[in-house]
C-alpha positions in Angstrom: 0.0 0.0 0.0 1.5 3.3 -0.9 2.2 6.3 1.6 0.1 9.3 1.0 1.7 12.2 -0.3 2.6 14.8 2.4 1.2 17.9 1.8 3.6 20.8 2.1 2.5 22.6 4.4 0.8 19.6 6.7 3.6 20.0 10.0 3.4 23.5 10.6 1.6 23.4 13.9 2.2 26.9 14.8 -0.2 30.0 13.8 0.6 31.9 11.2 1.6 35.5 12.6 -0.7 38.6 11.4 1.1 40.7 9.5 0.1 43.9 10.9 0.6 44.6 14.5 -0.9 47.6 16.1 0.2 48.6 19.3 0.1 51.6 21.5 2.2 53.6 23.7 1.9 55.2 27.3 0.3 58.1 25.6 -2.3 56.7 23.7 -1.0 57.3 20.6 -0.8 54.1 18.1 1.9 52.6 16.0 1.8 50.0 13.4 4.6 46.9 12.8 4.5 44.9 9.4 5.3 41.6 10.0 6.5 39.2 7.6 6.6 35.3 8.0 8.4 32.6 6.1 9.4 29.0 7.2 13.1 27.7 6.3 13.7 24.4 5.2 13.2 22.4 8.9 9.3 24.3 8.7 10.4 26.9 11.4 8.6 30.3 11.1 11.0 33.3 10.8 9.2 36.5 11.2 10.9 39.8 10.2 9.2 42.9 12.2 9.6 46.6 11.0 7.9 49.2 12.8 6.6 52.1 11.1 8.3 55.8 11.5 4.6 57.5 11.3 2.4 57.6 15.3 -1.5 58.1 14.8 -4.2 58.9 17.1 -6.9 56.3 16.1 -6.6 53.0 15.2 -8.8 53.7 12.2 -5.9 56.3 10.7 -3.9 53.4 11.5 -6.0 50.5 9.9 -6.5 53.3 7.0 -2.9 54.1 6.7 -2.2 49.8 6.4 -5.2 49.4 3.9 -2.9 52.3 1.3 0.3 51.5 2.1 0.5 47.3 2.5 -3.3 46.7 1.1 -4.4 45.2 3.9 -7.7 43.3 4.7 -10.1 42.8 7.4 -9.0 39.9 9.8 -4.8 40.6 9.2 -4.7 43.0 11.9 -3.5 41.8 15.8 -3.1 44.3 19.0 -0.8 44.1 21.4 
């Protein structure tokens, strides 16, 4: 009887890692990390994390700002 074929990306038990990470400071203002993920060749997630220069004072201008600048989507955003 012959194995099934293992699907690529079948072992990767982790979440995946929103890409967009809003977070905010001690004086209310809110800042925004892009977040990349990739897996190496053992299936290990390495995330790269770049936090952005600009501070907002909504998280709507900073949802707004991710939606022009990365095109991002409902559901890809995490707080922190």
């Amino acid at each position: 009887m012959p194995t099934p074929a293992k699907k690529p990306n079948a072992d990767r038990s982790r979440v995946s890692v929103k890409p967009f990470l809003i977070t905010t400071d001690a004086d209310n203002q809110f800042r925004l990390t892009v977040r990349r993920t990739w897996y190496n060749s053992q299936n290990f997630p390495i995330v790269e994390s770049e936090l952005q220069a600009e501070i907002f004072t909504s998280m709507n201008a900073v949802r707004a700002f991710a939606r022009e600048q990365f095109g991002a989507a409902a559901g890809q955003f995490a707080r922190a």
